[in-house]
Structures are given as structure tokens and as C-alpha cells.
Residue, then its C-alpha position, 0 to 999 in steps of 0.5 A: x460468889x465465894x472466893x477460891x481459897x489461896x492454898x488449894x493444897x491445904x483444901x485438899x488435905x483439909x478434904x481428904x482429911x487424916x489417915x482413915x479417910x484416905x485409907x477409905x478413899x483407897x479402899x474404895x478404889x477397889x470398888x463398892x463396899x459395905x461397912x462390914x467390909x470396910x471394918x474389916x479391910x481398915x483393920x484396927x479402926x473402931x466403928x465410931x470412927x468408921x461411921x464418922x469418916x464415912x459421913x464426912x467423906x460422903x458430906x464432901x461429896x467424895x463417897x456415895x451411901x445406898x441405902x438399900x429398904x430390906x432386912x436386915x438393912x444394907x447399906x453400900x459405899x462407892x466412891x463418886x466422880x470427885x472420888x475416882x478423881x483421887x487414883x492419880x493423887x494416891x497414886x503418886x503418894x504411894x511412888x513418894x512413899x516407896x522412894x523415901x522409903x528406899x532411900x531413906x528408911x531402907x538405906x539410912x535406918x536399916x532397923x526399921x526396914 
């Protein structure tokens, strides 16, 4: 039987991993997509890293891949259960980074704004 880790919250983010991932994960959130579409939402991210977070989230059972037999090859990404699971998560990342943003970037370091 394997224990359940102390720190859940540090699971979390060792799941969820760096900023790409959680870019994916909210790309996603909009529905299926292919890599192409991916790479080109994410912007400067390179393929090699595209492909690597993409097997990583699909390792941890976050994102499904089809793979569909024609030619050329497609091949899809939708997020899982465990995925969708993340809106509320994400979503309440973004409300933190809108309030620290008008409070402190915004009000304290109008530069940046």
C-alpha cells in the first residue's frame, strides 16, 4: 500500500509541473487539440519541449493522446477526468494573479503596468 504523501500541495505542483504544463493544461480547457494547434497557441515554446511536457502530462494521466491510423498521422490531445478536474485550480490562480496584480504591480509599480 503506498502512504499518502505529507505535502499534498507540493504533489500537486510536482504534478502539474512548470509553466508549460500549465499552460497545456489550460489550453486544453478549451477542448481537443492537436500539436500544431498547441504550438502555435503556446507560442514560443520549442517542439522539443511541447513533446516532452505533453508525454509527461499524458504519464500522470492528466491529458489523453489519440492517435488517429491515416496519413499523414494525426494525433489528438484532450485532457482527462483528472484534467478538467484543474478549471476550479486554475481558475482561482488566475483571480490570485488579477488581485496581486491590481494591488501590487498596478498600484506599487505603475512601470510595469
Amino acid at each position: 500500500m503506498i502512504e499518502m504523501p505529507e505535502n499534498l500541495v507540493e504533489m500537486a505542483l510536482k504534478t502539474m509541473g512548470d509553466r508549460w504544463k500549465i499552460m497545456i493544461i489550460q489550453e486544453l480547457m478549451n477542448g481537443t487539440k492537436r500539436f500544431g494547434e498547441l504550438k502555435k497557441e503556446l507560442g514560443d515554446i520549442t517542439q522539443k519541449v511541447l513533446t516532452s511536457n505533453l508525454r509527461a502530462l499524458e504519464e500522470k494521466g492528466i491529458l489523453i493522446r489519440t492517435v488517429y491510423a491515416q496519413i499523414p498521422p494525426r494525433v489528438e490531445y484532450t485532457l482527462t477526468n483528472f484534467g478538467y478536474n484543474l478549471k476550479p485550480v486554475l481558475d482561482s490562480m488566475r483571480a490570485w494573479a488579477e488581485e496581486y496584480y491590481n494591488q501590487n504591480v498596478k498600484n506599487l509599480m505603475p512601470e510595469l503596468a
